[in-house]
Biopython code that builds the backbone (N, CA, C, O; Angstrom):
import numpy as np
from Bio.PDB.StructureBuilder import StructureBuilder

atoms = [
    (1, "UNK", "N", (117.222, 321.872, 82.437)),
    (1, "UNK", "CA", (117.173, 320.919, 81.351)),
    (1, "UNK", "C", (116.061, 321.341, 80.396)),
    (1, "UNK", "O", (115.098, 322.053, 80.683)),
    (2, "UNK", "N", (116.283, 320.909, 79.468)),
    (2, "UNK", "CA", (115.154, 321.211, 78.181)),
    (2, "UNK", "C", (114.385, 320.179, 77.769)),
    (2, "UNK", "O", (114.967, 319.113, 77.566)),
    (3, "UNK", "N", (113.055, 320.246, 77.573)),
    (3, "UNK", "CA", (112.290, 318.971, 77.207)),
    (3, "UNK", "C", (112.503, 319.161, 75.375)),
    (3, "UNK", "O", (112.334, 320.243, 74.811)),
    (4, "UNK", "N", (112.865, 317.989, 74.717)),
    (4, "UNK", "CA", (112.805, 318.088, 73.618)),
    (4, "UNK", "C", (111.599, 318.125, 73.185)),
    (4, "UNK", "O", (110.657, 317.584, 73.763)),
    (5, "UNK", "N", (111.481, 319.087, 71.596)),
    (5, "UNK", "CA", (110.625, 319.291, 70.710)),
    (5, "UNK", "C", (110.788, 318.971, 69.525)),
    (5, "UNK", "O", (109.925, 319.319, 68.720)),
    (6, "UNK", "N", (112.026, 318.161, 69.041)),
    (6, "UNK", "CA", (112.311, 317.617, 67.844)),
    (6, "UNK", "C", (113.222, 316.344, 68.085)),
    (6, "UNK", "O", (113.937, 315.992, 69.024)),
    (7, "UNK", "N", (112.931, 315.845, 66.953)),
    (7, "UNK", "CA", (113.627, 314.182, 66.843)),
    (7, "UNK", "C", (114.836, 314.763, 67.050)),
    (7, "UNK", "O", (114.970, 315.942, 66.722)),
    (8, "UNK", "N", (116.108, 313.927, 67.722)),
    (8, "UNK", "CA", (115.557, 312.332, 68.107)),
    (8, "UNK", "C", (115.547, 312.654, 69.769)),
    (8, "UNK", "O", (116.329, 313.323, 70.444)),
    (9, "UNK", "N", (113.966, 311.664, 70.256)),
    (9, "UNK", "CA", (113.870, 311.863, 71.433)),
    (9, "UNK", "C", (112.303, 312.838, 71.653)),
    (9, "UNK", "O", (111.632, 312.493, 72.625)),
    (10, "UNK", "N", (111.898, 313.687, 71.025)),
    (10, "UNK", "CA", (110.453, 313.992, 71.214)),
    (10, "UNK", "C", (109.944, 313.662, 72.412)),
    (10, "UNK", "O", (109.374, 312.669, 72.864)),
    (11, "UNK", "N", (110.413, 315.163, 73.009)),
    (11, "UNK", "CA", (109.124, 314.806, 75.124)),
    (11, "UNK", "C", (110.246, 314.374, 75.953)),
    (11, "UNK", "O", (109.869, 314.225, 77.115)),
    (12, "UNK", "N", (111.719, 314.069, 75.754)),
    (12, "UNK", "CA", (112.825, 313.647, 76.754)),
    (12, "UNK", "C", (113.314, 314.570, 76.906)),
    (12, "UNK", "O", (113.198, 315.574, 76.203)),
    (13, "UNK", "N", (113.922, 314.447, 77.784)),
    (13, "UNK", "CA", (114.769, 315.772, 78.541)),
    (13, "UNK", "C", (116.261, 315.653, 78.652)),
    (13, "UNK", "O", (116.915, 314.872, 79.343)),
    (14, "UNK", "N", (116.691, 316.651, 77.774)),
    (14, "UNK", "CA", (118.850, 316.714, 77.973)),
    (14, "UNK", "C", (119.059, 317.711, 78.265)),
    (14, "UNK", "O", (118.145, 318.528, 78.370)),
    (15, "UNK", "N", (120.605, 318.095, 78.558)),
    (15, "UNK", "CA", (121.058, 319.240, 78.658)),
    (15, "UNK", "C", (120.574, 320.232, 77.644)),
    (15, "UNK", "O", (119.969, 319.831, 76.650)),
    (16, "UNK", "N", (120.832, 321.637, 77.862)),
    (16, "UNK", "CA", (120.561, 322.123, 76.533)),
    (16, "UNK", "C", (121.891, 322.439, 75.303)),
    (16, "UNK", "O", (122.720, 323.327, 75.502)),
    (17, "UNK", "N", (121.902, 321.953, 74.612)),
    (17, "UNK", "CA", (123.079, 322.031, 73.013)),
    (17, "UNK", "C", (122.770, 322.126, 71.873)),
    (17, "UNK", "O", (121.610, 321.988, 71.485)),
    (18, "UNK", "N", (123.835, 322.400, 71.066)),
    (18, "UNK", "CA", (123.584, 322.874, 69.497)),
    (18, "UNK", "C", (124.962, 322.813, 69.155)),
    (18, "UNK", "O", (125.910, 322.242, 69.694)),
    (19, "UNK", "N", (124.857, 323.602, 68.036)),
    (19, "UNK", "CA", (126.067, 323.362, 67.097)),
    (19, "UNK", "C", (126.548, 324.986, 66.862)),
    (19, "UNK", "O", (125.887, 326.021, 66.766)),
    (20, "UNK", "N", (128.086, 324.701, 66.814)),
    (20, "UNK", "CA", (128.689, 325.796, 66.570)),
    (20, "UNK", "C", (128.772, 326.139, 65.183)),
    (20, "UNK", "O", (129.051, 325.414, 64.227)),
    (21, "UNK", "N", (128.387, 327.790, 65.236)),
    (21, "UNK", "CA", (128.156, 328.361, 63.679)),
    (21, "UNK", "C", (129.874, 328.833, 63.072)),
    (21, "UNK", "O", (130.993, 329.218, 63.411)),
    (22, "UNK", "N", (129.215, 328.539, 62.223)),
    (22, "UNK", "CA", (131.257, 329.283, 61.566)),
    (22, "UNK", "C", (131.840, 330.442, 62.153)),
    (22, "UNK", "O", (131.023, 331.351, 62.297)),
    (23, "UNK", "N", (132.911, 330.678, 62.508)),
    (23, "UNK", "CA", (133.092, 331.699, 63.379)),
    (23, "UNK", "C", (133.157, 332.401, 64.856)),
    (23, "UNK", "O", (133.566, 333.366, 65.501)),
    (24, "UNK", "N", (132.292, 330.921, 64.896)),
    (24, "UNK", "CA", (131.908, 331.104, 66.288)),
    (24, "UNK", "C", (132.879, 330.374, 67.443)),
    (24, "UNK", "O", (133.384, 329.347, 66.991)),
    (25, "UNK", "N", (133.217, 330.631, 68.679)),
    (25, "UNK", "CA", (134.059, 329.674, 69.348)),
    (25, "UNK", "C", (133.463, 329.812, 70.696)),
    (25, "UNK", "O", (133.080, 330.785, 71.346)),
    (26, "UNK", "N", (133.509, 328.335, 70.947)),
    (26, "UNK", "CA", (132.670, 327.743, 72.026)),
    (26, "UNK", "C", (131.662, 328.428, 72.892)),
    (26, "UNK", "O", (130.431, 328.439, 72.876)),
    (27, "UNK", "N", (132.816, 329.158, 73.868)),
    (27, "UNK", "CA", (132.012, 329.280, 74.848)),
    (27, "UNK", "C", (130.988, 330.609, 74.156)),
    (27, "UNK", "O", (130.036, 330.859, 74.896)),
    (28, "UNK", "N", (131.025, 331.178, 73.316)),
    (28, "UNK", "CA", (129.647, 331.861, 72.677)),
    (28, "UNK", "C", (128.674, 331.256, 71.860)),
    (28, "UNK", "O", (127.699, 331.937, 71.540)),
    (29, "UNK", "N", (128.787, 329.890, 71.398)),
    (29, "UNK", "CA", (128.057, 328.940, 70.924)),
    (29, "UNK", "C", (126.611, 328.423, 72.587)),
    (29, "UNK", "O", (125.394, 328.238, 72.619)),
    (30, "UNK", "N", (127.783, 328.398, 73.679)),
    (30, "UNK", "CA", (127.116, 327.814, 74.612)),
    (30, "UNK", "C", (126.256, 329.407, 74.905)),
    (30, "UNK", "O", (125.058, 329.462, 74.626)),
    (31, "UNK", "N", (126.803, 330.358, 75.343)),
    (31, "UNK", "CA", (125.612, 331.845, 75.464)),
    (31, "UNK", "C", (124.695, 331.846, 74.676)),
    (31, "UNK", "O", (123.810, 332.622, 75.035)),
    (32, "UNK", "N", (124.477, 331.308, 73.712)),
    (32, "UNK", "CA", (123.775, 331.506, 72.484)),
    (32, "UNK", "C", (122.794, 330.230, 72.648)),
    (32, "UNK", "O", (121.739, 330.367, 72.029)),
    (33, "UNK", "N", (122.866, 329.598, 73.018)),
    (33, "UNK", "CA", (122.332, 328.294, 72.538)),
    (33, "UNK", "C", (121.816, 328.332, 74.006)),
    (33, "UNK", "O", (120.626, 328.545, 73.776)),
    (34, "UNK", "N", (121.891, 328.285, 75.025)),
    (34, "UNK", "CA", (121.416, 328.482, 76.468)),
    (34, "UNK", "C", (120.008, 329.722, 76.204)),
    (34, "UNK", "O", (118.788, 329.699, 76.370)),
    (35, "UNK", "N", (121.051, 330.752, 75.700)),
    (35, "UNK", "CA", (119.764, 331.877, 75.821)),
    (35, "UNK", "C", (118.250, 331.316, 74.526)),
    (35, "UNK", "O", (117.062, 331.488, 74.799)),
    (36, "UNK", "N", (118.786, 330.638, 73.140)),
    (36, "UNK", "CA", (117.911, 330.295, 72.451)),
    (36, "UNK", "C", (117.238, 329.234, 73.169)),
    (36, "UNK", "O", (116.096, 329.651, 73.362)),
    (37, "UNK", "N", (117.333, 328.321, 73.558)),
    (37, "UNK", "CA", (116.769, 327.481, 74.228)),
    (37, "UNK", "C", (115.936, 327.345, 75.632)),
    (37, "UNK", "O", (114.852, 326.807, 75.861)),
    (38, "UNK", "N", (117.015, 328.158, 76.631)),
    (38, "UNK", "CA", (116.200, 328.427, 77.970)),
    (38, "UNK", "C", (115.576, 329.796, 77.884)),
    (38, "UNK", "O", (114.389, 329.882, 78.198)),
    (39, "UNK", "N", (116.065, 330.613, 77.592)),
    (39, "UNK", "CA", (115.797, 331.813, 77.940)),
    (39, "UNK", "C", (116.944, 332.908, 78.641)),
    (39, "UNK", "O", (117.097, 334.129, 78.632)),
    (40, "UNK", "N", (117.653, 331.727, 79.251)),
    (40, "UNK", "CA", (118.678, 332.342, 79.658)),
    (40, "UNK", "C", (119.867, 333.270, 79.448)),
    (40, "UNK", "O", (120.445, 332.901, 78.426)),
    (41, "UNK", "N", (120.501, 334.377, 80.022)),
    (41, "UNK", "CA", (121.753, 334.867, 79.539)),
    (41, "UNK", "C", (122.620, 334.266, 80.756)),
    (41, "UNK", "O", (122.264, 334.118, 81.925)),
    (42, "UNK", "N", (124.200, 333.879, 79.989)),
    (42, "UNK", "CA", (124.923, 333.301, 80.936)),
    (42, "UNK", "C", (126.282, 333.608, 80.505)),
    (42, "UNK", "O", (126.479, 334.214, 79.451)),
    (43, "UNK", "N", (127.006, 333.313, 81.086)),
    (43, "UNK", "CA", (128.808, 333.873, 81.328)),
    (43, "UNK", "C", (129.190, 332.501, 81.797)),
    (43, "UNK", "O", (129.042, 332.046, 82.932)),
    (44, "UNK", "N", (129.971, 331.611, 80.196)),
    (44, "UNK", "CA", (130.744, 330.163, 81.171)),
    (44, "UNK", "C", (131.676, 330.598, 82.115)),
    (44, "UNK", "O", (132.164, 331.722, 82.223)),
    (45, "UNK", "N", (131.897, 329.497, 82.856)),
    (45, "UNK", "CA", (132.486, 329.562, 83.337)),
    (45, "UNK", "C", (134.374, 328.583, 83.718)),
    (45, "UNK", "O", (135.530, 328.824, 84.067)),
    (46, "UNK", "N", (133.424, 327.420, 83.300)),
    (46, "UNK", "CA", (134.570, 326.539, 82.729)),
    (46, "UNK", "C", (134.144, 325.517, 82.181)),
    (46, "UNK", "O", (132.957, 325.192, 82.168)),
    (47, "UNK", "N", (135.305, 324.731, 81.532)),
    (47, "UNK", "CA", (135.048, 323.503, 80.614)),
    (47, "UNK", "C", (134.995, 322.382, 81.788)),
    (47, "UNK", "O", (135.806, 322.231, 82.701)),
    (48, "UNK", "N", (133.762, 321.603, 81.503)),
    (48, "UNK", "CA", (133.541, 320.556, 82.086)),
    (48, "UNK", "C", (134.028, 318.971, 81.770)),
    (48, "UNK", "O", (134.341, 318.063, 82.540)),
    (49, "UNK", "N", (133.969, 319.022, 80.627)),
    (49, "UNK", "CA", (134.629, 318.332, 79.632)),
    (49, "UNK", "C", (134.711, 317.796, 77.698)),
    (49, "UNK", "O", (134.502, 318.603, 76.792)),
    (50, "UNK", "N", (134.933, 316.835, 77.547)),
    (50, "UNK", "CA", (134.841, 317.012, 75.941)),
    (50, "UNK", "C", (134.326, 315.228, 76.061)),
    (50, "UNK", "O", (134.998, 314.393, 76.666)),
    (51, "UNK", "N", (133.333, 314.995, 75.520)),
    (51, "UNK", "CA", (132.875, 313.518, 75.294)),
    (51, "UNK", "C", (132.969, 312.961, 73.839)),
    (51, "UNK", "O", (132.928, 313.807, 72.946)),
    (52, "UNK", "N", (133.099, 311.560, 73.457)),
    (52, "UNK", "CA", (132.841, 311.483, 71.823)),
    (52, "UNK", "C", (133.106, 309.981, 72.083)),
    (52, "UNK", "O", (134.097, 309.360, 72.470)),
    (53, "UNK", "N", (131.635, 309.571, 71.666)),
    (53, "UNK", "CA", (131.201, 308.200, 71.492)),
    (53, "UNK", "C", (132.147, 307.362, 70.149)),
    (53, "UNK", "O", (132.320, 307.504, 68.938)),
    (54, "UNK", "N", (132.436, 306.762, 70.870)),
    (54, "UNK", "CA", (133.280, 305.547, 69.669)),
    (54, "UNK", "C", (132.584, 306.001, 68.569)),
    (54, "UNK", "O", (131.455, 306.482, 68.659)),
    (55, "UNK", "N", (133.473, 305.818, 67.053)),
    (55, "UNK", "CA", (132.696, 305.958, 66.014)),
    (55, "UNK", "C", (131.819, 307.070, 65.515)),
    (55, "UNK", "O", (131.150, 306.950, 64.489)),
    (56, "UNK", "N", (131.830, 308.067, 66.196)),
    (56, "UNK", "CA", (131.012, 309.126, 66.048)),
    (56, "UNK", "C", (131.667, 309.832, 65.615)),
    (56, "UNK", "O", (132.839, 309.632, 65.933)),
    (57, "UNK", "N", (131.407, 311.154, 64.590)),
    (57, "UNK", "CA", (132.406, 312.189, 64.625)),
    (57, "UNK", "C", (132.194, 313.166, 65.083)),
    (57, "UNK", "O", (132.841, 314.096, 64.603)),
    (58, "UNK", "N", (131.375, 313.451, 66.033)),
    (58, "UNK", "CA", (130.521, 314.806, 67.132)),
    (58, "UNK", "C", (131.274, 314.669, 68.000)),
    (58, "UNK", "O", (131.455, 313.510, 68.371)),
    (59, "UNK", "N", (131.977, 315.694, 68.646)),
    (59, "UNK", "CA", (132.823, 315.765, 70.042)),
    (59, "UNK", "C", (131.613, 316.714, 70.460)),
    (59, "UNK", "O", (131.067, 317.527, 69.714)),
    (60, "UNK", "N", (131.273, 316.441, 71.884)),
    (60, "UNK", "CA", (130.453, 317.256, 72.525)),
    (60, "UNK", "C", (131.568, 318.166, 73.477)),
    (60, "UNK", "O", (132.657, 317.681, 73.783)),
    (61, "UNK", "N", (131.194, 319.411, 73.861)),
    (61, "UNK", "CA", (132.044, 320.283, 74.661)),
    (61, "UNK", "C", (131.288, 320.650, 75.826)),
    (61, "UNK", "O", (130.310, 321.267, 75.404)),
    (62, "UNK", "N", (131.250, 320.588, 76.974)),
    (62, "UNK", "CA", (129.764, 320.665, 78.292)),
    (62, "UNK", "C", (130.936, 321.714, 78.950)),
    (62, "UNK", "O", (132.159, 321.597, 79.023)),
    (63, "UNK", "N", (130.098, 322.690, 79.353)),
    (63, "UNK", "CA", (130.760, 323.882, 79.962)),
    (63, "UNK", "C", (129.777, 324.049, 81.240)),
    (63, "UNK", "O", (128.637, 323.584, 81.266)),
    (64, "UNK", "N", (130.279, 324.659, 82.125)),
    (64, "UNK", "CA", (129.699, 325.070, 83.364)),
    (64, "UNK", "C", (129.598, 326.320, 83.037)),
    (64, "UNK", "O", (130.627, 326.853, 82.621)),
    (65, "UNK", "N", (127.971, 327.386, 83.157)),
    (65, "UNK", "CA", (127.897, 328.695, 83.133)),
    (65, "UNK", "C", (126.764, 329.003, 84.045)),
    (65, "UNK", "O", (125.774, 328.333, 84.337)),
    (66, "UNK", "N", (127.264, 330.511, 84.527)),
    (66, "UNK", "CA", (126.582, 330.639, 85.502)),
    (66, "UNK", "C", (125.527, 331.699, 85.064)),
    (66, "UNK", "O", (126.048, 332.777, 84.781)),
    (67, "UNK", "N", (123.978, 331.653, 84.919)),
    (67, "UNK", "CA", (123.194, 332.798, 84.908)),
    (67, "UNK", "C", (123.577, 334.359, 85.162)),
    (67, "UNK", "O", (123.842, 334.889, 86.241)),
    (68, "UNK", "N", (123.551, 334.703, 84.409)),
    (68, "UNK", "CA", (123.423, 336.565, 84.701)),
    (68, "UNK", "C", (122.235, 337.561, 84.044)),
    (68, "UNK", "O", (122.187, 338.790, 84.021)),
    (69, "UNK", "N", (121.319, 336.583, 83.533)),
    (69, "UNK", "CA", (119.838, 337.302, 83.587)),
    (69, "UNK", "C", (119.077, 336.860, 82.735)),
    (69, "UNK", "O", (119.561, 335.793, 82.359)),
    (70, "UNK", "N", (117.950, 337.113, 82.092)),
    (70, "UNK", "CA", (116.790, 336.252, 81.225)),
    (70, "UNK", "C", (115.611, 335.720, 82.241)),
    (70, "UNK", "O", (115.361, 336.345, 83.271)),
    (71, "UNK", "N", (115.187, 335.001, 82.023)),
    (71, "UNK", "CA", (113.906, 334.232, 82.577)),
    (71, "UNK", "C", (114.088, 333.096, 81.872)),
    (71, "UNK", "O", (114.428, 333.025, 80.691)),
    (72, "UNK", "N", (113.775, 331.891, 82.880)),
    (72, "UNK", "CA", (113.639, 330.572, 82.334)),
    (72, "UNK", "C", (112.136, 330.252, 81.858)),
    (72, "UNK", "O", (111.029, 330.367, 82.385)),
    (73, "UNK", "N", (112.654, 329.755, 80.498)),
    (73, "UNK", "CA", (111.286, 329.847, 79.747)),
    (73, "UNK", "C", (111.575, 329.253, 78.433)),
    (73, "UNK", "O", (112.673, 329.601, 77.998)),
    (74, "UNK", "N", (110.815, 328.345, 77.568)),
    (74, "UNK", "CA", (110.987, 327.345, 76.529)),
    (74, "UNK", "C", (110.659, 328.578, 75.647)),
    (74, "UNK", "O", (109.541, 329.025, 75.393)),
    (75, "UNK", "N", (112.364, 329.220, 75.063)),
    (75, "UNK", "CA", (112.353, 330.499, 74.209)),
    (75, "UNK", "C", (112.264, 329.792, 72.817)),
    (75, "UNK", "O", (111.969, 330.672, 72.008)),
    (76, "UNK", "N", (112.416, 328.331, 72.054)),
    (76, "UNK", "CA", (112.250, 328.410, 70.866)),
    (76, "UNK", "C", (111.556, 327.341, 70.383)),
    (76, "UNK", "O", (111.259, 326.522, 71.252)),
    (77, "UNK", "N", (111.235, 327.109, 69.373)),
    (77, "UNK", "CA", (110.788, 325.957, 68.722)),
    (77, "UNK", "C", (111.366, 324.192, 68.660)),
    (77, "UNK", "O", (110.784, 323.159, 68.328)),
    (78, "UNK", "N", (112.690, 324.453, 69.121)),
    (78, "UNK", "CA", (113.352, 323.324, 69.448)),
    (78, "UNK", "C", (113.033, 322.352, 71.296)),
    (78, "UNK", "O", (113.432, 321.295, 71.784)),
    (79, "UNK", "N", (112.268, 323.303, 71.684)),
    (79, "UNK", "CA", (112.002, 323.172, 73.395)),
    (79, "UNK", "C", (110.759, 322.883, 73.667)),
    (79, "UNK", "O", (109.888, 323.715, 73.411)),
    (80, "UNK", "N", (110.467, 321.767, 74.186)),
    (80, "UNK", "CA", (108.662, 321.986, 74.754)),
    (80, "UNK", "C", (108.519, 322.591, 76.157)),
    (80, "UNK", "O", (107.410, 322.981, 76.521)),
    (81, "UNK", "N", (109.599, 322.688, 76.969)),
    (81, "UNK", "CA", (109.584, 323.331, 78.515)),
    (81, "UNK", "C", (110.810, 323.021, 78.736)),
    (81, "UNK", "O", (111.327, 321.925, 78.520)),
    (82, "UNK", "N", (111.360, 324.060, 79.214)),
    (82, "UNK", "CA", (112.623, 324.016, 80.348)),
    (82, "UNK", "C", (112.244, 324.201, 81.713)),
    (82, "UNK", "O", (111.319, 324.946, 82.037)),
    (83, "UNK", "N", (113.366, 323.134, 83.032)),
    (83, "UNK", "CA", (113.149, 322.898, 83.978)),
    (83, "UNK", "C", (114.164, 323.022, 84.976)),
    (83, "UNK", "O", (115.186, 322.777, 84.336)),
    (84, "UNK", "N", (114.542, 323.278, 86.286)),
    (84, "UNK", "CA", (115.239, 323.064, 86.837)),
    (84, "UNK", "C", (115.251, 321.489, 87.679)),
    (84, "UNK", "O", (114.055, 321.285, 87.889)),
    (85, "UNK", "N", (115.887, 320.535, 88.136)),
    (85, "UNK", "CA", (115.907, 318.819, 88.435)),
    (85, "UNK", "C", (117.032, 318.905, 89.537)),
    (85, "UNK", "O", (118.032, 319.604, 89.370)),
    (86, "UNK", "N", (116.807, 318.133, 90.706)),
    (86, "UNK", "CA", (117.501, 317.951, 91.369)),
    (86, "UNK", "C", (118.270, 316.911, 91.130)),
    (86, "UNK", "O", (117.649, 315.850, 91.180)),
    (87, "UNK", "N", (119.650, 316.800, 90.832)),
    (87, "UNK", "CA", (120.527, 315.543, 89.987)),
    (87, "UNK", "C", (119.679, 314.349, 90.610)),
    (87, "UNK", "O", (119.462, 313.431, 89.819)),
    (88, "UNK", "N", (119.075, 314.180, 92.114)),
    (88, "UNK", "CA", (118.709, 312.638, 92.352)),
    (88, "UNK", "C", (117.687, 312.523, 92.094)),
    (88, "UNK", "O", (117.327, 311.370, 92.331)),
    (89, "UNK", "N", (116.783, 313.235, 91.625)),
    (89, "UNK", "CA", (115.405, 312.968, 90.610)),
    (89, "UNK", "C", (115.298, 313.914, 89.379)),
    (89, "UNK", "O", (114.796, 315.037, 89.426)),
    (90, "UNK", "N", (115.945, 313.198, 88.031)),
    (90, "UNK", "CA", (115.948, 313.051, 87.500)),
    (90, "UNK", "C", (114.873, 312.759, 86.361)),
    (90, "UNK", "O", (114.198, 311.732, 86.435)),
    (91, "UNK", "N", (114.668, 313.894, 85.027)),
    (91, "UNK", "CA", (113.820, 312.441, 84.340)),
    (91, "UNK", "C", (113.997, 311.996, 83.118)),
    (91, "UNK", "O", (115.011, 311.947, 82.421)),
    (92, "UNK", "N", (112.953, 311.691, 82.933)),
    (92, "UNK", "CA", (113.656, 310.221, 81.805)),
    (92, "UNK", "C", (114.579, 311.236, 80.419)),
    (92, "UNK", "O", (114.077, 311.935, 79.538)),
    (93, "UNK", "N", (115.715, 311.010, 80.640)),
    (93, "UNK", "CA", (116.871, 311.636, 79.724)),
    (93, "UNK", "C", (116.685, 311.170, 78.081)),
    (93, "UNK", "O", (116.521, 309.968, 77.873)),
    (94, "UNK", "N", (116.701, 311.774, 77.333)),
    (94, "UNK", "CA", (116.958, 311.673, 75.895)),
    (94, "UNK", "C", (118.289, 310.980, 75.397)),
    (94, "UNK", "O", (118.170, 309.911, 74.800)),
    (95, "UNK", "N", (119.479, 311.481, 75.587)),
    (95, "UNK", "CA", (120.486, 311.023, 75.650)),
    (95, "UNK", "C", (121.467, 310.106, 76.964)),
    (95, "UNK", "O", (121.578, 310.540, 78.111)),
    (96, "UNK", "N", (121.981, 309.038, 76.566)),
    (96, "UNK", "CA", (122.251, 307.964, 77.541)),
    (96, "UNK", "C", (123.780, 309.030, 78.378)),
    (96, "UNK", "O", (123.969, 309.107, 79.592)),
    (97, "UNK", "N", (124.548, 309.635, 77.408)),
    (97, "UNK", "CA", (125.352, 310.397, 77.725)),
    (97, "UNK", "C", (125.161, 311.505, 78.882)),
    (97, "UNK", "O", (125.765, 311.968, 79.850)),
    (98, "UNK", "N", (123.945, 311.642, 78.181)),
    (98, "UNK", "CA", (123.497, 313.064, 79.548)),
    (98, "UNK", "C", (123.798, 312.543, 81.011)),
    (98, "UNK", "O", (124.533, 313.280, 81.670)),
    (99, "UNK", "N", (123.460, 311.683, 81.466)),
    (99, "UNK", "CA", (123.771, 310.915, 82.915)),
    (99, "UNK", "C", (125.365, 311.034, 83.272)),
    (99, "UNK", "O", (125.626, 311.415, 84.414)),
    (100, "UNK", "N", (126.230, 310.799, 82.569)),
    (100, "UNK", "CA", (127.310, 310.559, 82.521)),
    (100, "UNK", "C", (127.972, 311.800, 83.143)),
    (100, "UNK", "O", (128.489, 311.960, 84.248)),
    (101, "UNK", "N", (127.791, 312.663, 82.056)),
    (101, "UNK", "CA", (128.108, 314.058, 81.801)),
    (101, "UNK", "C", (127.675, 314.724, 83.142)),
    (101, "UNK", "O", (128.571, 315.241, 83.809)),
    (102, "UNK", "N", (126.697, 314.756, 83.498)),
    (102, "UNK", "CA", (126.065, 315.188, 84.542)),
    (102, "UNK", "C", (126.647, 314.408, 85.984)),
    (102, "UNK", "O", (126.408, 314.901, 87.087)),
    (103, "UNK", "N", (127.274, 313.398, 85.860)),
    (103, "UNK", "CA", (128.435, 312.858, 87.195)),
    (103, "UNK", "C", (129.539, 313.751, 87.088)),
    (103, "UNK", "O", (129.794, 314.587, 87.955)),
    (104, "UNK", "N", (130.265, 313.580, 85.943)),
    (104, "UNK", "CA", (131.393, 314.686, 85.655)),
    (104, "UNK", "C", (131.122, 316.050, 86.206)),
    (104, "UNK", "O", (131.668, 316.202, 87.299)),
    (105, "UNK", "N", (130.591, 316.868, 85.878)),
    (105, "UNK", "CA", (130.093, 317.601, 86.482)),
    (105, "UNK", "C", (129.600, 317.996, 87.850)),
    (105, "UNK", "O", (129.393, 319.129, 88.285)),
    (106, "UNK", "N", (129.443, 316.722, 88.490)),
    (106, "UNK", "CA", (129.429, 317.108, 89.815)),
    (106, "UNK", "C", (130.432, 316.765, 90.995)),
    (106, "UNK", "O", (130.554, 317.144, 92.160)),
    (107, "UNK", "N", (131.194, 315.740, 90.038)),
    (107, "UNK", "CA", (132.662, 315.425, 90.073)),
    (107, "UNK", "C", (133.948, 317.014, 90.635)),
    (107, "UNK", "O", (134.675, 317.326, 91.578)),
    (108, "UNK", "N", (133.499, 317.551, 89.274)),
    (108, "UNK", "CA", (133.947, 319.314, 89.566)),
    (108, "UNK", "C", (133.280, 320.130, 90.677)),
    (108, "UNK", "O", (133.918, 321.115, 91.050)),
    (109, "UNK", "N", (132.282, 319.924, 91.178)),
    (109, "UNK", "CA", (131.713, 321.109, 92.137)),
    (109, "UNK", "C", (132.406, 320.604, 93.462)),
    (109, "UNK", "O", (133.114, 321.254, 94.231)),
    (110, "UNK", "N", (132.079, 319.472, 93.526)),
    (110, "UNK", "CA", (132.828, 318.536, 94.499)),
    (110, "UNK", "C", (134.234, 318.951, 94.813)),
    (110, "UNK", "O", (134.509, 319.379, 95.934)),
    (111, "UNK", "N", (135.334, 318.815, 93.657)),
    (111, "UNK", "CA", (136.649, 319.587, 93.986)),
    (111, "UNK", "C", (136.597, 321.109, 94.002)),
    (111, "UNK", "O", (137.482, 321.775, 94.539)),
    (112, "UNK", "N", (135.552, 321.634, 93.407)),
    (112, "UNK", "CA", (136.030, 323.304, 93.492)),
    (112, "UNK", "C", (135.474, 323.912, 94.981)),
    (112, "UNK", "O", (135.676, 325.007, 95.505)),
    (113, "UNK", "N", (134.512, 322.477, 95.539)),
    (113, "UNK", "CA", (134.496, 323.428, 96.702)),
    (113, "UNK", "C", (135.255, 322.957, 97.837)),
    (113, "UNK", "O", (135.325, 323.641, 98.858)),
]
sb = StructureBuilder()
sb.init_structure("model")
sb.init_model(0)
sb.init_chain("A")
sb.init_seg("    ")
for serial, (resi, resn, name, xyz) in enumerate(atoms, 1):
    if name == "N":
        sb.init_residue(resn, " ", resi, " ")
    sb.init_atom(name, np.array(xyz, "f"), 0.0, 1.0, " ", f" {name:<3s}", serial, name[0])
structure = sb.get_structure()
């Protein structure tokens, strides 16, 4: 998880995300945005799911990817520290969604194994 370094939320902790650049399609938005943020290089692996709050026009896309090299480390200006969290301690989340997302998700490990 990434501790935020910019509004909204300053010092909370979400997944790490961004926005897809023109041209770009998904799952290299998520390589990109993992490695700018954690440090990480990664290879998705699958779609976890697609969320979108009533009224909003942001569809979020949460992918499962698995590390294949980098160092974890708060690589940009958008990050005050990245962390690894055991889902049952948890901390205080930035986004109310993140919780959610993060059941889904374990929803899937659950059936894939």
């Amino acid at each position: 998880m990434v501790q935020r370094a910019i509004e909204p939320a300053i010092g909370k902790w979400s997944l790490p995300s961004g926005y897809v650049n023109r041209g770009e399609k998904l799952e290299q938005a998520v390589e990109r945005e993992v490695l700018e943020e954690c440090g990480l290089e990664v290879e998705v692996e699958h779609l976890v799911g697609l969320y979108s709050e009533n009224g909003n026009p942001i569809v979020l896309a949460v992918y499962q990817a698995r590390v294949t090299g980098g160092k974890l480390e708060s690589a940009d200006h958008e990050t005050l520290d990245v962390r690894v969290f055991n889902v049952n301690q948890l901390p205080e989340l930035a986004f109310d969604h993140d919780r959610g997302i993060l059941a889904d998700w374990l929803k899937t490990r659950k059936v894939a194994e």
